[in-house]
py3Dmol code that shows the C-alpha trace and the ligand (Angstrom):
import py3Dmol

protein = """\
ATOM      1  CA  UNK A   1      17.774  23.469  -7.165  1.00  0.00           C
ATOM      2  CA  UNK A   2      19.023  20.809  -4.815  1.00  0.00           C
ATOM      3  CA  UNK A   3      21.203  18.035  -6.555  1.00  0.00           C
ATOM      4  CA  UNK A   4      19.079  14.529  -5.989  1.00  0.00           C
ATOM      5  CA  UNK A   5      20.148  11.480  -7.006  1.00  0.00           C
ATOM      6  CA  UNK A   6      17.929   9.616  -9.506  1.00  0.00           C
ATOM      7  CA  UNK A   7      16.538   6.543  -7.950  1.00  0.00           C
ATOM      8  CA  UNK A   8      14.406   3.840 -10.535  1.00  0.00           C
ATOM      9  CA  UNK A   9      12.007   1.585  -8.747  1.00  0.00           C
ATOM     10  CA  UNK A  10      10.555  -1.490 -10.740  1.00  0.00           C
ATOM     11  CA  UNK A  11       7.007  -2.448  -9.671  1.00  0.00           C
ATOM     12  CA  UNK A  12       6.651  -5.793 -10.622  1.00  0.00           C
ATOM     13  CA  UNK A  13       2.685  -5.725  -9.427  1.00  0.00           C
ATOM     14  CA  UNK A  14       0.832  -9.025  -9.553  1.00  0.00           C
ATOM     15  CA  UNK A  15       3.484 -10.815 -11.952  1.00  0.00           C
ATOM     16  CA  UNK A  16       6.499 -12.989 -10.936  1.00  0.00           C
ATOM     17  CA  UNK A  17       6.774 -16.681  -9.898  1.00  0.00           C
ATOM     18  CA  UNK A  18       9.664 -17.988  -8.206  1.00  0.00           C
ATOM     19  CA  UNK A  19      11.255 -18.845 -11.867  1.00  0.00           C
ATOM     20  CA  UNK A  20      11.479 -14.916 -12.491  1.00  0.00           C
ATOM     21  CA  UNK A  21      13.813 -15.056  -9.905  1.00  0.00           C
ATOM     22  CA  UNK A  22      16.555 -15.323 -12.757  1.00  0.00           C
ATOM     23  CA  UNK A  23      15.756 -11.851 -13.896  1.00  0.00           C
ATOM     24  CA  UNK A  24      16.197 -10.323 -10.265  1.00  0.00           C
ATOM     25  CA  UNK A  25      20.117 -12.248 -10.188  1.00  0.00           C
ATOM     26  CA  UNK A  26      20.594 -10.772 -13.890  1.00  0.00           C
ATOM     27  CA  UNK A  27      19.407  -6.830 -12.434  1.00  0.00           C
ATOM     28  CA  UNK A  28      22.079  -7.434  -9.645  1.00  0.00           C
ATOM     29  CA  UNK A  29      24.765  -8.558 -11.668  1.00  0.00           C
ATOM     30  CA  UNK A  30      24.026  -5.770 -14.241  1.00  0.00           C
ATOM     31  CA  UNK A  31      24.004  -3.416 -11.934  1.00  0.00           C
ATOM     32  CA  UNK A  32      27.447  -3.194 -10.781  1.00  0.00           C
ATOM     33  CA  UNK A  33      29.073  -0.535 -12.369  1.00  0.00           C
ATOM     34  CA  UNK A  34      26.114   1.207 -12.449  1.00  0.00           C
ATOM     35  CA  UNK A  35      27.100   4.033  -9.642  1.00  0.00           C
ATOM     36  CA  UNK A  36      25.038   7.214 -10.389  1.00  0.00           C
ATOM     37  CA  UNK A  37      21.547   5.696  -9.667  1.00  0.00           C
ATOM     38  CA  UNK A  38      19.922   4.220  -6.742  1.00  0.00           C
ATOM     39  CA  UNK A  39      17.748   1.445  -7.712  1.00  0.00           C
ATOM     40  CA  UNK A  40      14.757  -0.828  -6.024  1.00  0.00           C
ATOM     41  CA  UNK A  41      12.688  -3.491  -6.869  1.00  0.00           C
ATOM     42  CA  UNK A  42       9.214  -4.175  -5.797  1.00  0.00           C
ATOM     43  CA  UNK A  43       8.439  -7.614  -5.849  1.00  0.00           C
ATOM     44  CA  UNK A  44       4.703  -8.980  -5.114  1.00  0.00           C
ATOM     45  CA  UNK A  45       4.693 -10.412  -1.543  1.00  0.00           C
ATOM     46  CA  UNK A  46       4.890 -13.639  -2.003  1.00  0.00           C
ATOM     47  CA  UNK A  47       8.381 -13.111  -4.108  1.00  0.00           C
ATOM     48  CA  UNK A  48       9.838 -10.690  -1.577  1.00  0.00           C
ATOM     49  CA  UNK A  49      11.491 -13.030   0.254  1.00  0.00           C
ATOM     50  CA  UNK A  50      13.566 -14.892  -2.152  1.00  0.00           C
ATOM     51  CA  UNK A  51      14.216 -11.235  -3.994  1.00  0.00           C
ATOM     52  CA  UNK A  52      15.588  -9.920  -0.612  1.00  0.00           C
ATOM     53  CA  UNK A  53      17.462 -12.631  -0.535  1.00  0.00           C
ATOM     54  CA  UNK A  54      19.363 -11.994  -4.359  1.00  0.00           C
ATOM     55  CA  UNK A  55      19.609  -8.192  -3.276  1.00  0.00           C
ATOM     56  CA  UNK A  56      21.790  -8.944  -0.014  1.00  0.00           C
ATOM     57  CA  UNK A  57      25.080  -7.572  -0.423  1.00  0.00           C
ATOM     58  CA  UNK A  58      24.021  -5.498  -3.547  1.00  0.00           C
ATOM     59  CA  UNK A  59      23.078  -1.722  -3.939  1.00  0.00           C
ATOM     60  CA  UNK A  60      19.535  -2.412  -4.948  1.00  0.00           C
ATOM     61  CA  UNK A  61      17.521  -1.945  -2.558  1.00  0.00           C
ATOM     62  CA  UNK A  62      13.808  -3.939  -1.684  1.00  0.00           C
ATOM     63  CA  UNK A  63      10.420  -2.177  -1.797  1.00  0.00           C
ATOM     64  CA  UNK A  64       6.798  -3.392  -1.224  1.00  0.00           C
ATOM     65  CA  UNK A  65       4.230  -2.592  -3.348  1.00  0.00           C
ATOM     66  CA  UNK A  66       1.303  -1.166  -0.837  1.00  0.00           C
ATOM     67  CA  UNK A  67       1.436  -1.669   2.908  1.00  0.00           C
ATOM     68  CA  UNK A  68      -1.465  -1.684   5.755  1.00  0.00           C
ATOM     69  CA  UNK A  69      -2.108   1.711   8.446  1.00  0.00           C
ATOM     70  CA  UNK A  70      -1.752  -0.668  10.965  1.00  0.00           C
ATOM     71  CA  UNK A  71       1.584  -2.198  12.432  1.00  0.00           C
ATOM     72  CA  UNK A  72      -0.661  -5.698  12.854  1.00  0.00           C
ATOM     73  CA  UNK A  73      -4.242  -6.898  13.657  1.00  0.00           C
ATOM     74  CA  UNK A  74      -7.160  -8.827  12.097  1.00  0.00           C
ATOM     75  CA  UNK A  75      -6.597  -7.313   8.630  1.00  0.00           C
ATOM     76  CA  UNK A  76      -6.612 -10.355   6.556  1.00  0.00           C
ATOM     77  CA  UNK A  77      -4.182 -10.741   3.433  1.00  0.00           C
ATOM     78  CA  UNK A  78      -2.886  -7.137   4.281  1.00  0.00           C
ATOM     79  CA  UNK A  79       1.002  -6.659   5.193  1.00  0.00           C
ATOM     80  CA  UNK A  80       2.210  -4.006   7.576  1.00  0.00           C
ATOM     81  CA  UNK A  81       4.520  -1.377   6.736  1.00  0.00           C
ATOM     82  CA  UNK A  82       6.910  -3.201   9.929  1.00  0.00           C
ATOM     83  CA  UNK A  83       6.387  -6.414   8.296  1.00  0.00           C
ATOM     84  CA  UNK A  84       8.124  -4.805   4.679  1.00  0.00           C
ATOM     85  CA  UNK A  85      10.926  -3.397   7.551  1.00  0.00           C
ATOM     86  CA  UNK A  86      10.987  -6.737   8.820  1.00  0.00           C
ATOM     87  CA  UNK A  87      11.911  -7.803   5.952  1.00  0.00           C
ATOM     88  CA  UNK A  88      14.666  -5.575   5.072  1.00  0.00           C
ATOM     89  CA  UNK A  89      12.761  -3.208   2.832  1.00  0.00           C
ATOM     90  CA  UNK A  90      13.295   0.493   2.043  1.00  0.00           C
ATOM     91  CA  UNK A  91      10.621   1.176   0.077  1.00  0.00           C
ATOM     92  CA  UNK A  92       6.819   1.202   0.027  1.00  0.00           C
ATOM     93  CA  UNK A  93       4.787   2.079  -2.893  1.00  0.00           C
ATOM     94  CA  UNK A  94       1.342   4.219  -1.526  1.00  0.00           C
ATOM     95  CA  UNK A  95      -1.335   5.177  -3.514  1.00  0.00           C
ATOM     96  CA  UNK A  96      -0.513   3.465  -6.557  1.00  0.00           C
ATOM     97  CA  UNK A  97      -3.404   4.243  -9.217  1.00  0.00           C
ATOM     98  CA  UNK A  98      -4.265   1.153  -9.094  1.00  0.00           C
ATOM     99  CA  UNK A  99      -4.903   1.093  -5.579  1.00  0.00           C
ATOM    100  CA  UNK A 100      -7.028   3.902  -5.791  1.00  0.00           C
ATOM    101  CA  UNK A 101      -8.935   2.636  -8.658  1.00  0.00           C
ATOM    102  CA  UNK A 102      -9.987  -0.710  -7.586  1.00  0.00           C
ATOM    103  CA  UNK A 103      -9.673  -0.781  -4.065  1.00  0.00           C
ATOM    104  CA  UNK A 104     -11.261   2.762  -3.455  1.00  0.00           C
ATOM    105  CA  UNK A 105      -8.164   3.964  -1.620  1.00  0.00           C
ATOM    106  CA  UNK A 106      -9.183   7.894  -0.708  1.00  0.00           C
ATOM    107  CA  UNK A 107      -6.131  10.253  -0.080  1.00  0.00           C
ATOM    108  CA  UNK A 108      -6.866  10.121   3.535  1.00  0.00           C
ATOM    109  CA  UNK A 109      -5.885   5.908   3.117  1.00  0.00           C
ATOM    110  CA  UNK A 110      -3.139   7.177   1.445  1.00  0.00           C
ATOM    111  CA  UNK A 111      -1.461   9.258   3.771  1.00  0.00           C
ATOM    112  CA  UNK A 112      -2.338   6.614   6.764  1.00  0.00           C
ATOM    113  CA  UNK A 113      -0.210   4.092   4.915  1.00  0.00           C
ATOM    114  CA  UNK A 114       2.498   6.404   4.048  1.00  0.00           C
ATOM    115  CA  UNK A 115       2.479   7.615   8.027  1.00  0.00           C
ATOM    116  CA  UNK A 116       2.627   3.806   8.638  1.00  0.00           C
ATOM    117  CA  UNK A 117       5.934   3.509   6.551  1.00  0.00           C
ATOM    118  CA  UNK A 118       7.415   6.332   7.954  1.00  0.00           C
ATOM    119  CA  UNK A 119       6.829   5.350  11.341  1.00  0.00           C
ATOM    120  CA  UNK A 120       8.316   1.728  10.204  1.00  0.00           C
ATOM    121  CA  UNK A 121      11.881   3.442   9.440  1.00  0.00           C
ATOM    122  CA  UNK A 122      10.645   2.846   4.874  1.00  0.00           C
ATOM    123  CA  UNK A 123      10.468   5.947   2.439  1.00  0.00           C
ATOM    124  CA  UNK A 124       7.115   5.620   1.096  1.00  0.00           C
ATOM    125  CA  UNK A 125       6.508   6.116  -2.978  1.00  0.00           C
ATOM    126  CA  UNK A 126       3.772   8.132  -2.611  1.00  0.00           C
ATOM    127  CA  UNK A 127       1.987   8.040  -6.259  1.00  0.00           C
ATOM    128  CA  UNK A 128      -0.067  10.577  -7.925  1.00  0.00           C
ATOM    129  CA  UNK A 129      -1.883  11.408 -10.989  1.00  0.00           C
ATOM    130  CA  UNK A 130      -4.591  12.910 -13.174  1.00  0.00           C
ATOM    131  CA  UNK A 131      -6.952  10.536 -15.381  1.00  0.00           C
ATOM    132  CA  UNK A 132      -7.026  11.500 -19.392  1.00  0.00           C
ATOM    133  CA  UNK A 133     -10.698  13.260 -18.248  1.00  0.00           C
ATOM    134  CA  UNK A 134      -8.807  15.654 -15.970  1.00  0.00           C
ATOM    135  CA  UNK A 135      -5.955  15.966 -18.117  1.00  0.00           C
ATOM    136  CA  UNK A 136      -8.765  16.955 -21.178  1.00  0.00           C
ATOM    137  CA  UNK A 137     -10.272  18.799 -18.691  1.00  0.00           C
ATOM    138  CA  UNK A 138      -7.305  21.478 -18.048  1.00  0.00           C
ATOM    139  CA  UNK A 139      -7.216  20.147 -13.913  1.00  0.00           C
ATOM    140  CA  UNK A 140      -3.898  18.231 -14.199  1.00  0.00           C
ATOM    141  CA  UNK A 141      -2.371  20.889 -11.689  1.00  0.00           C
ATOM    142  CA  UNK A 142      -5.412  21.532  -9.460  1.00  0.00           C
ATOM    143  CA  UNK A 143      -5.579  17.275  -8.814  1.00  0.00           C
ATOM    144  CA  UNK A 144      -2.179  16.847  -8.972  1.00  0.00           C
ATOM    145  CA  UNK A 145      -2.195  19.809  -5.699  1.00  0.00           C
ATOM    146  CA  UNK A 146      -4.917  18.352  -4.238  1.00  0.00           C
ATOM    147  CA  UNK A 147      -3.524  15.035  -4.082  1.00  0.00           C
ATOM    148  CA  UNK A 148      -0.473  16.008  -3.023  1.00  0.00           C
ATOM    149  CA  UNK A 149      -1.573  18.323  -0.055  1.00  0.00           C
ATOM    150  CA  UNK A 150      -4.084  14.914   0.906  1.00  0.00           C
ATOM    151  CA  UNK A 151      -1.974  11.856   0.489  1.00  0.00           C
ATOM    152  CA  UNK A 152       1.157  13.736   2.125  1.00  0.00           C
ATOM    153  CA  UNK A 153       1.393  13.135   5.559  1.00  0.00           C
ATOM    154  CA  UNK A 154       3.218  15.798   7.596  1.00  0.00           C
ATOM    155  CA  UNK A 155       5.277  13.000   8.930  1.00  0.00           C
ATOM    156  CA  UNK A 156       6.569  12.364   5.314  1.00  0.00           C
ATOM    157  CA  UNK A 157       7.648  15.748   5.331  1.00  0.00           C
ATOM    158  CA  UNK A 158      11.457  13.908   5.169  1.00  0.00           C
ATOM    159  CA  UNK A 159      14.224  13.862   2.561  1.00  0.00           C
ATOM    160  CA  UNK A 160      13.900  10.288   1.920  1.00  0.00           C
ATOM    161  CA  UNK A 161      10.207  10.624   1.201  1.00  0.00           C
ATOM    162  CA  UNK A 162       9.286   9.700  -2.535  1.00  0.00           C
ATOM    163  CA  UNK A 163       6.647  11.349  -4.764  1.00  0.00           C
ATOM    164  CA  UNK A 164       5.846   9.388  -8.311  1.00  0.00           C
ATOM    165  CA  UNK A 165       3.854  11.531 -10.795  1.00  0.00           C
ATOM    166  CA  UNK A 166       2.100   8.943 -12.678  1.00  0.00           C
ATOM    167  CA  UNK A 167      -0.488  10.243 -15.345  1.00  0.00           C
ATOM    168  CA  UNK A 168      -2.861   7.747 -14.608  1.00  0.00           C
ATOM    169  CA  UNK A 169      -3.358   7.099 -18.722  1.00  0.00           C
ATOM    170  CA  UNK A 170       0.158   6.870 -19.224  1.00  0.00           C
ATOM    171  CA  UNK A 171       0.505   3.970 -16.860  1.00  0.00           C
ATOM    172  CA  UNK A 172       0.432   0.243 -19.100  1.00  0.00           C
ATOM    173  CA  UNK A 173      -0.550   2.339 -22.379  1.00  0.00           C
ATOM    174  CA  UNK A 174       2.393   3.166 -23.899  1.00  0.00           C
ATOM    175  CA  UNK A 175       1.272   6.331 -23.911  1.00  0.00           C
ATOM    176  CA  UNK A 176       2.992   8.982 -22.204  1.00  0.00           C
ATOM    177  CA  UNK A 177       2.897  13.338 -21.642  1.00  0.00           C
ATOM    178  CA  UNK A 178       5.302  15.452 -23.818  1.00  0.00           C
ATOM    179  CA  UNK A 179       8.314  16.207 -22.316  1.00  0.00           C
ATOM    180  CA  UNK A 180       6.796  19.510 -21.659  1.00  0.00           C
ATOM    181  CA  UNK A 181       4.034  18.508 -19.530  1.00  0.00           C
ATOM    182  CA  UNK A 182       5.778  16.109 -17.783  1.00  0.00           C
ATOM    183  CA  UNK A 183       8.321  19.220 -16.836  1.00  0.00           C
ATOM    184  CA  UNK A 184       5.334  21.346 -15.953  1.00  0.00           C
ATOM    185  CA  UNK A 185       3.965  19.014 -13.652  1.00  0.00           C
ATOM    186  CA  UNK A 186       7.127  18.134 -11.829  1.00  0.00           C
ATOM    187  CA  UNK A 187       8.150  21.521 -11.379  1.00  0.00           C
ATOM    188  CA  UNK A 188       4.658  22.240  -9.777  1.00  0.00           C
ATOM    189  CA  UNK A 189       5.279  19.447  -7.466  1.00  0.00           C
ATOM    190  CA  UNK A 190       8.564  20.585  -6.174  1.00  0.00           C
ATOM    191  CA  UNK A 191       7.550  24.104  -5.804  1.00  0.00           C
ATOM    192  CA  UNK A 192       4.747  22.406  -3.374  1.00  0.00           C
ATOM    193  CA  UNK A 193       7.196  20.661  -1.603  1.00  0.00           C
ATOM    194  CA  UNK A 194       9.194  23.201  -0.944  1.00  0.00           C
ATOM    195  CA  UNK A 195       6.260  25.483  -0.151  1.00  0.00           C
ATOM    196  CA  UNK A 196       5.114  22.893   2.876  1.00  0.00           C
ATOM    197  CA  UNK A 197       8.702  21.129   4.089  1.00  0.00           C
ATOM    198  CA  UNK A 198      11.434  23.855   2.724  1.00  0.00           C
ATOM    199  CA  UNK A 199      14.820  22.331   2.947  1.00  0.00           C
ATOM    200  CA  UNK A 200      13.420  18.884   3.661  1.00  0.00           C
ATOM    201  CA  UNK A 201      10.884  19.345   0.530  1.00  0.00           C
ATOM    202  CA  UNK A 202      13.242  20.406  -1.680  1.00  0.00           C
ATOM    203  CA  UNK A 203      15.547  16.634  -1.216  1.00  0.00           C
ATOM    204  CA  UNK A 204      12.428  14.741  -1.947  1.00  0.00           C
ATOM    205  CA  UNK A 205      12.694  12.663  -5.000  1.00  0.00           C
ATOM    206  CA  UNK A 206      10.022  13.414  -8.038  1.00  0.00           C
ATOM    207  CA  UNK A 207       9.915  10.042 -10.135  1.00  0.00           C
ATOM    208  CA  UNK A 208       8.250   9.833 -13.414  1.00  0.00           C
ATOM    209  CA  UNK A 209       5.980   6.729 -14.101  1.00  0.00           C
ATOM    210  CA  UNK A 210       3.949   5.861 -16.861  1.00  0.00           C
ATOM    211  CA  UNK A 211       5.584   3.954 -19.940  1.00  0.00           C
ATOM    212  CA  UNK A 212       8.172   4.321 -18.788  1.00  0.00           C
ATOM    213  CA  UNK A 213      10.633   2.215 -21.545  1.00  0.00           C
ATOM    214  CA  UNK A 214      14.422   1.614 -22.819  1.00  0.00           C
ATOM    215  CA  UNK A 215      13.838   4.090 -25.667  1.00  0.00           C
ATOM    216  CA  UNK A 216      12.050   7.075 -24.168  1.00  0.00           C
ATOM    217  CA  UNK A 217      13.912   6.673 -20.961  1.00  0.00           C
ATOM    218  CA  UNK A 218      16.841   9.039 -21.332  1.00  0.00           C
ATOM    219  CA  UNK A 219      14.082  11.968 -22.756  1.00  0.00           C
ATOM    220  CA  UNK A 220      11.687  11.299 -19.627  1.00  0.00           C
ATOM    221  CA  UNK A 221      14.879  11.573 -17.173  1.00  0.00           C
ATOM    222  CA  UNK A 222      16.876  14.531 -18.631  1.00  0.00           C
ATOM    223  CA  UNK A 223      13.498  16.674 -18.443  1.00  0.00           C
ATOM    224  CA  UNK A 224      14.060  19.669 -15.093  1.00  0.00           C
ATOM    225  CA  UNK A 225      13.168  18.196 -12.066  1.00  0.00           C
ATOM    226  CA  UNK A 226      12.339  14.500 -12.703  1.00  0.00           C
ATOM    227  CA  UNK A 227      14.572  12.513 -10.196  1.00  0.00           C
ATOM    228  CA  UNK A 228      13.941   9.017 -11.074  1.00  0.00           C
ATOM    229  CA  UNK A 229      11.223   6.381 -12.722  1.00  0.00           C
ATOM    230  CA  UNK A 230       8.541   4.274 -11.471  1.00  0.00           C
ATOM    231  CA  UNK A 231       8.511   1.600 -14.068  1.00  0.00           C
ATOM    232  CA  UNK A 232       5.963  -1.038 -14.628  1.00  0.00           C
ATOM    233  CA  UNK A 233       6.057  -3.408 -17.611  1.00  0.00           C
ATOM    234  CA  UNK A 234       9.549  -3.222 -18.777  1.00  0.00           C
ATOM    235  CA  UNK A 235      11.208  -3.692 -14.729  1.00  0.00           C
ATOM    236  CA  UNK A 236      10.176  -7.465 -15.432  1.00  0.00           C
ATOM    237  CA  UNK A 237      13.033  -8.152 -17.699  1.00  0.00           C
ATOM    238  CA  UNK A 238      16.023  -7.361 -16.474  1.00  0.00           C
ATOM    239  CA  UNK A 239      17.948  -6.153 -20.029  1.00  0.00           C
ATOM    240  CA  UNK A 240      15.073  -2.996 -19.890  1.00  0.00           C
ATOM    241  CA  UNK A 241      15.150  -2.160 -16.214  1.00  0.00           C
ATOM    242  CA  UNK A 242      19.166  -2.312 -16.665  1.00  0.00           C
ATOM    243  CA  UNK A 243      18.591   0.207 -19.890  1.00  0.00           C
ATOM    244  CA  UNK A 244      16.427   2.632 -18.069  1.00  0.00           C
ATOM    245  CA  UNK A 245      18.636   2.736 -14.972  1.00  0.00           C
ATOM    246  CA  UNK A 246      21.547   3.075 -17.293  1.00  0.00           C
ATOM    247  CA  UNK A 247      19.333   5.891 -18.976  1.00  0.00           C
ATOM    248  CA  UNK A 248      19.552   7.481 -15.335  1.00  0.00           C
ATOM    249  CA  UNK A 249      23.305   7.027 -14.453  1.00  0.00           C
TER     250      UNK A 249
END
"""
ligand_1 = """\
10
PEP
C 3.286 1.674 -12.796
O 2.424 0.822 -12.671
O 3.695 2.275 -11.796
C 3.781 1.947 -14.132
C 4.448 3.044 -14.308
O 3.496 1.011 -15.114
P 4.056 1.006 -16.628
O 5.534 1.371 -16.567
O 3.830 -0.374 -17.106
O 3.287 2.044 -17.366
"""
view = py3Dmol.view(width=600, height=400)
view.addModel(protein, "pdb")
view.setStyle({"model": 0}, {"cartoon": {"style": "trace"}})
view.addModel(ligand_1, "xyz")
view.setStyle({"model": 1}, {"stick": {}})
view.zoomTo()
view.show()
């Protein structure tokens, strides 16, 4: 199997005033040293600015957390994928669960916005993920295909495309899969990739998200084939995120 480097991406979601901006100077300064990992930071919007800003000159890199199909228009409170470029962004979290859940985004909305970062020069963090019912229900591998062969667009069919297997009742809950089934799934994920991009599919990162915490961390990112975390709740202090990454390195 290709050698990928492990990338962890903090999602900060709707939390973060400007006085959290201590914790993003703390994850810079903590992160020198830290050489094995790549690491990003996905601000809410209104944040992004002033966290670009801390990141200059560091390794860490910037991410949104969902962007718009459309490079502009009459979309109001939506943000383009060019706007995120604009900005100096790498990343762009699609499909988050959350996304799906309460603003009805479909796979076909999915794959739109990750076309729309691809064709704004971001890697999109293309999210996936069974709920506990189709986990109970034995279809963890049929949904997690599904989604996958929906929400990819062939124009993320790129090494620097991003997939994040997030068991949707892992995510917040402190739940999360055994080791094995978090292996089983990942695996199945790569093999996909590789069946649809081959050499391209094969360097596409596989994060883990879902509960993701100092203590489980270096469990969740020695298991085969995950490349990385998606982490929630603990990327809002710095001291965790710093743990996890150093979990990684
Ligand atoms: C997430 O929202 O992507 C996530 C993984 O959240 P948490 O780490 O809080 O479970």
């Amino acid at each position: 199997m290709a050698e990928r480097r492990k990338l962890v991406a903090g999602n900060w979601k709707m939390n973060g005033l400007r006085s959290a901006l201590p914790e993003v100077q703390a994850i810079v300064a903590g992160a020198r040293g830290l050489g094995q990992v790549d690491l990003a930071i996905c601000p809410p919007s209104t944040l992004s600015p002033m966290v670009g800003e801390v990141l200059l000159g560091s390794p860490i890199a910037l991410g949104g957390q969902d962007c718009h199909a459309s490079a502009n228009g009459a979309f109001t409170g939506d943000v383009s994928a060019e706007m995120w470029a604009d900005l100096g962004a790498r990343f762009v979290i699609v499909g988050h669960s959350e996304r799906r859940q309460y603003h009805a985004e479909t796979d076909a909305i999915v794959a739109a916005k990750a076309a729309a970062a691809c064709r704004a020069g971001l890697s999109p963090i293309i999210c996936v993920g069974e709920s506990l019912a189709e986990r109970d229900a034995g279809d963890t591998l049929s949904v997690i295909a599904g989604q996958l062969a929906r929400s990819i667009p062939d124009e993320a069919g790129r090494p620097d495309t991003v997939i994040a297997y997030e068991p949707v009742w892992a995510i917040g809950t402190g739940r999360t899969p055994t080791l094995a089934q978090v292996e089983e799934v990942h695996q199945a994920i790569g093999r996909a990739l590789d069946a649809r991009f081959g050499a391209a599919g094969r360097q596409i990162r596989v994060l883990y998200g879902g509960s993701v915490k100092p203590d489980n961390a270096a469990q969740l990112m020695a298991v085969p084939g995950v490349d990385g975390a998606l982490v929630g709740g603990a990327s809002l202090k710095a001291a965790d995120f710093l743990a996890i990454a150093q979990a990684c390195a």
